[in-house]
C-alpha positions as CSV (number, residue, x, y, z in Angstrom):
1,X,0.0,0.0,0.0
2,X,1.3,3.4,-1.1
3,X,-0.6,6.5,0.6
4,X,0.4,10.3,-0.2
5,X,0.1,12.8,2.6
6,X,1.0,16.3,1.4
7,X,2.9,18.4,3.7
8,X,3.9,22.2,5.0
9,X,3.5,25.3,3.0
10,X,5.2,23.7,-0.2
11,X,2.9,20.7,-0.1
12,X,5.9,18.1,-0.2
13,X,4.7,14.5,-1.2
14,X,5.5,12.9,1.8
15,X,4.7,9.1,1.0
16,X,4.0,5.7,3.0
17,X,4.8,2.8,1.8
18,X,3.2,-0.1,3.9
19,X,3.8,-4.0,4.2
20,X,-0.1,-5.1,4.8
21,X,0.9,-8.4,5.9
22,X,3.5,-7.2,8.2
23,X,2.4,-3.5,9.0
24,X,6.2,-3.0,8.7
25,X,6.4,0.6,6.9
26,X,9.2,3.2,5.3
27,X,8.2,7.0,5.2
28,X,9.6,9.0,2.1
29,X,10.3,12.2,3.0
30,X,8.4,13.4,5.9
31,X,8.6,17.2,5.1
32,X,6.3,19.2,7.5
33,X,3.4,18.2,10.0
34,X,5.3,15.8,11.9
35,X,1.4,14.8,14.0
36,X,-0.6,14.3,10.8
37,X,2.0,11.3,9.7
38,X,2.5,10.3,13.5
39,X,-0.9,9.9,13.9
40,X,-1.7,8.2,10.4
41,X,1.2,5.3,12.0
42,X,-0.3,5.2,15.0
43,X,-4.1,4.8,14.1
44,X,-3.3,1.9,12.0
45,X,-1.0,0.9,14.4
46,X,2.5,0.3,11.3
47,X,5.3,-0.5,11.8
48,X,7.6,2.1,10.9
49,X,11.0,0.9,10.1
50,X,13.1,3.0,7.9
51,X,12.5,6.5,6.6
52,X,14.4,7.5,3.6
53,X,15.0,10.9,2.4
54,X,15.2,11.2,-1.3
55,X,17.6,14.9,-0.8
56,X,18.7,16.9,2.4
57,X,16.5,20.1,1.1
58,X,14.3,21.6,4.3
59,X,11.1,20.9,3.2
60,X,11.6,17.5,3.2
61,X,13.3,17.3,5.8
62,X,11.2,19.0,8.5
63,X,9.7,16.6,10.4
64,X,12.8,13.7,10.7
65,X,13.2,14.9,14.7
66,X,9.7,14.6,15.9
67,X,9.2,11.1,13.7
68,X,12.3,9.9,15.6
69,X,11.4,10.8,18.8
70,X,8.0,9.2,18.6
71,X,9.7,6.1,16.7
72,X,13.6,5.4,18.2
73,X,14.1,2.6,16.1
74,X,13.1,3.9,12.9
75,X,16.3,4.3,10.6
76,X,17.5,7.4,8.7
77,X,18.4,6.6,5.7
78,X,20.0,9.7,2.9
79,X,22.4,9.3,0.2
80,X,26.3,10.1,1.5
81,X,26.4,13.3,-0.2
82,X,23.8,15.0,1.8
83,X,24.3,13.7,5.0
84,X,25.9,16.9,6.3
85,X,22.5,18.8,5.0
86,X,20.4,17.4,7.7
87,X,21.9,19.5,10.5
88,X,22.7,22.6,9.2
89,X,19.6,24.8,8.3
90,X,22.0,27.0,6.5
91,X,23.1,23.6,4.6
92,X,19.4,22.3,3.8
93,X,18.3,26.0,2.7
94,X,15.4,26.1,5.2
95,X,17.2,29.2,6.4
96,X,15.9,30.8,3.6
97,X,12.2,32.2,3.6
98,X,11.0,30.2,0.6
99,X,10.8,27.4,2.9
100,X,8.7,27.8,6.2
101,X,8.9,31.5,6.0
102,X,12.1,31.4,7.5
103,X,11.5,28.7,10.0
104,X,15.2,26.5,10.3
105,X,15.4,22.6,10.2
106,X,17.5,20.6,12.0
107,X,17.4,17.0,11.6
108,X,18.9,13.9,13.7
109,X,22.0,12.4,11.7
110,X,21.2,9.5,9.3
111,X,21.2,6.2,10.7
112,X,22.5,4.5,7.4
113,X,24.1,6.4,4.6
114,X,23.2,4.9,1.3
115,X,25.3,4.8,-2.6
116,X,23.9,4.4,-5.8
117,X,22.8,0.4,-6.1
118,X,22.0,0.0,-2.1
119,X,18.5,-1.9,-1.6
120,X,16.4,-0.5,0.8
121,X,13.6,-2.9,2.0
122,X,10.2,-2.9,4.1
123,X,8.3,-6.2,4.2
124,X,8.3,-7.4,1.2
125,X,9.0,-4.9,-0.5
126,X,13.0,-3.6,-2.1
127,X,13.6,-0.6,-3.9
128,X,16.9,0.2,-5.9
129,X,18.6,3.6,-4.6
130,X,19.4,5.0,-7.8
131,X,21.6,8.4,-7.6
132,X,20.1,11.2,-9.3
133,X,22.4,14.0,-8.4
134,X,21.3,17.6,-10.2
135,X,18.8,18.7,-7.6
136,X,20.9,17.9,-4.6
137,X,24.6,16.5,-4.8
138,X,22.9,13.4,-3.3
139,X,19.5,13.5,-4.5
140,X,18.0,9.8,-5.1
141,X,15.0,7.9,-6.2
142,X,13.8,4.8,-4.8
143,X,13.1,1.9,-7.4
144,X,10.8,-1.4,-7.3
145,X,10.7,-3.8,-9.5
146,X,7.8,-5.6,-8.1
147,X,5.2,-6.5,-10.4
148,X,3.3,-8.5,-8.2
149,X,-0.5,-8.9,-9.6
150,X,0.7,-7.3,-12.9
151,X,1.3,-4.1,-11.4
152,X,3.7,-1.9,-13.0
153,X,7.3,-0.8,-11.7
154,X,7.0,1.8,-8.7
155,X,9.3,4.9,-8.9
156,X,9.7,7.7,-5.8
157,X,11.6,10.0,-7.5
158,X,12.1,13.1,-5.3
159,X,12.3,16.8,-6.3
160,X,14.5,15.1,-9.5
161,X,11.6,14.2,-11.9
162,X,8.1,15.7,-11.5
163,X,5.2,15.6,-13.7
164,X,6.1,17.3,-17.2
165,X,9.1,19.4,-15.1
166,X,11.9,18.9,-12.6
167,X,13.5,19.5,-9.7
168,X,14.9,23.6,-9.6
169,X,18.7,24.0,-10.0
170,X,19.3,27.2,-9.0
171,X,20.3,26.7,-5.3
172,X,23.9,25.9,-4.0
173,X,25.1,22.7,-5.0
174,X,22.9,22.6,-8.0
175,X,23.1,21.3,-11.6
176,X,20.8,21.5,-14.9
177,X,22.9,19.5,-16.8
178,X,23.8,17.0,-14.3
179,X,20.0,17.1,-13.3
180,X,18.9,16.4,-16.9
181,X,21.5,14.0,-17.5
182,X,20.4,11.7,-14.0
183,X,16.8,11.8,-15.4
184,X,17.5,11.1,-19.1
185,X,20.5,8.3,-18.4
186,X,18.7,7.0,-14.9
187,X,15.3,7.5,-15.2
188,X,14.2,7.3,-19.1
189,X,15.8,3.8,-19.2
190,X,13.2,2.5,-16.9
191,X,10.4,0.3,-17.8
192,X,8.0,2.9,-18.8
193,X,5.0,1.5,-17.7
194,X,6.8,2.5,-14.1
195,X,4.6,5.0,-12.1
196,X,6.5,8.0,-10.5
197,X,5.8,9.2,-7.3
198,X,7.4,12.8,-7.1
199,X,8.5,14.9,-4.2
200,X,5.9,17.6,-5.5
201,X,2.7,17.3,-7.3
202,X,0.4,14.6,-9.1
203,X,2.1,11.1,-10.1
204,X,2.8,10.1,-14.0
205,X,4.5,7.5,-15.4
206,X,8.1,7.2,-17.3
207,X,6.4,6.8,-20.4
208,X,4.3,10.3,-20.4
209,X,7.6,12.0,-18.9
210,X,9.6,10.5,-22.0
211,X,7.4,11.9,-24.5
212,X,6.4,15.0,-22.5
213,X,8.4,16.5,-20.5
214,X,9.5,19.7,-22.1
215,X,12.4,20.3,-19.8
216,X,14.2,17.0,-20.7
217,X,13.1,16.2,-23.7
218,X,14.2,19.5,-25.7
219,X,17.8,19.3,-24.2
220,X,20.7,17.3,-25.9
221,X,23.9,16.8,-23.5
222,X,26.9,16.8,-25.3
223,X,30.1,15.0,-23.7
């Protein structure tokens, strides 16, 4: 089971992902409103296991402290490369007023520190860290396989790929072509039935993103 929960001021796609049979459970980027995810866990009494951040940016970060406090074993789990954003606000950029008006994050260390090809598993279930750097130095996306019942491949792809756009790349540490390059060498090689699950906004598939996305599609990379 997937459920969406959208999040603070920026309405970040904080997802779910749940074992039915086990009620063991991984959060993807708890952003904001640390109670409303709490309290989804609770009332269905899951088992929260991991919680993986697809990039150390604030707003996706915001409520790692307050989930960890209420869950001590659950494991925090970034990419290497943005480990050091967690702490910092000045780091994460939620010292800047386009995220929480100015209202600074400060997130536990990570538990595990993951590389491109790492499995991370809940249940039954194993996604494929795949580094998408561009966004973040250590932006990643979250792959499954799985096509259990015919379902198609599952994607979580972070502020890296949205729906007919991508992530911005105009903060420190950014890329555009490194950003582009991540979704077009990464991303487009997927199965493209695969449905993506972005940090921000409605879901689309590989597929619709191949043949519609305006700010990959119209860019050749050289080199």
């Amino acid at each position: 089971m997937i459920q969406k929960i959208n999040v603070g001021p920026l309405q970040v796609c904080c997802y779910i992902v749940v074992d039915t049979d086990t009620a063991e459970t991984m959060v993807v980027d708890p952003g904001a409103d640390a109670m409303a995810i709490i309290d989804f866990l609770k009332y269905r009494h899951l088992l929260p296991k991991i919680m993986v951040i697809t990039h150390g940016h604030g707003d996706h970060i915001g409520a790692n402290a307050e989930l960890k406090a209420a869950f001590p074993d659950i494991q925090i789990c970034v990419h290497e490369d943005d480990q050091d954003m967690l702490p910092y606000p000045a780091k994460n950029l939620s010292i800047l007023a386009a995220f929480y008006g100015g209202t600074t994050v400060r997130s536990p260390l990570a538990d595990r520190l993951l590389k491109d090809g790492d499995t991370v598993a809940v249940g039954r279930y194993a996604f494929e860290v795949i580094h998408t750097p561009g966004h973040t130095p250590g932006g990643i996306c979250l792959y499954s396989k799985s096509t259990e019942d015919g379902k198609p491949p599952v994607l979580f792809s972070g502020d890296t790929l949205f729906k007919e756009s991508i992530g911005r790349t105009d903060f420190p540490g950014c890329s555009q072509e490194r950003l582009i390059r991540s979704v077009k060498e990464r991303l487009f090689v997927l199965d493209e039935r695969t449905i993506v699950y972005p940090g921000h906004g409605p879901s689309t598939t590989i597929a619709e993103e191949k043949k519609n996305n305006p700010f990959v599609t119209e860019v050749n990379l050289h080199g």
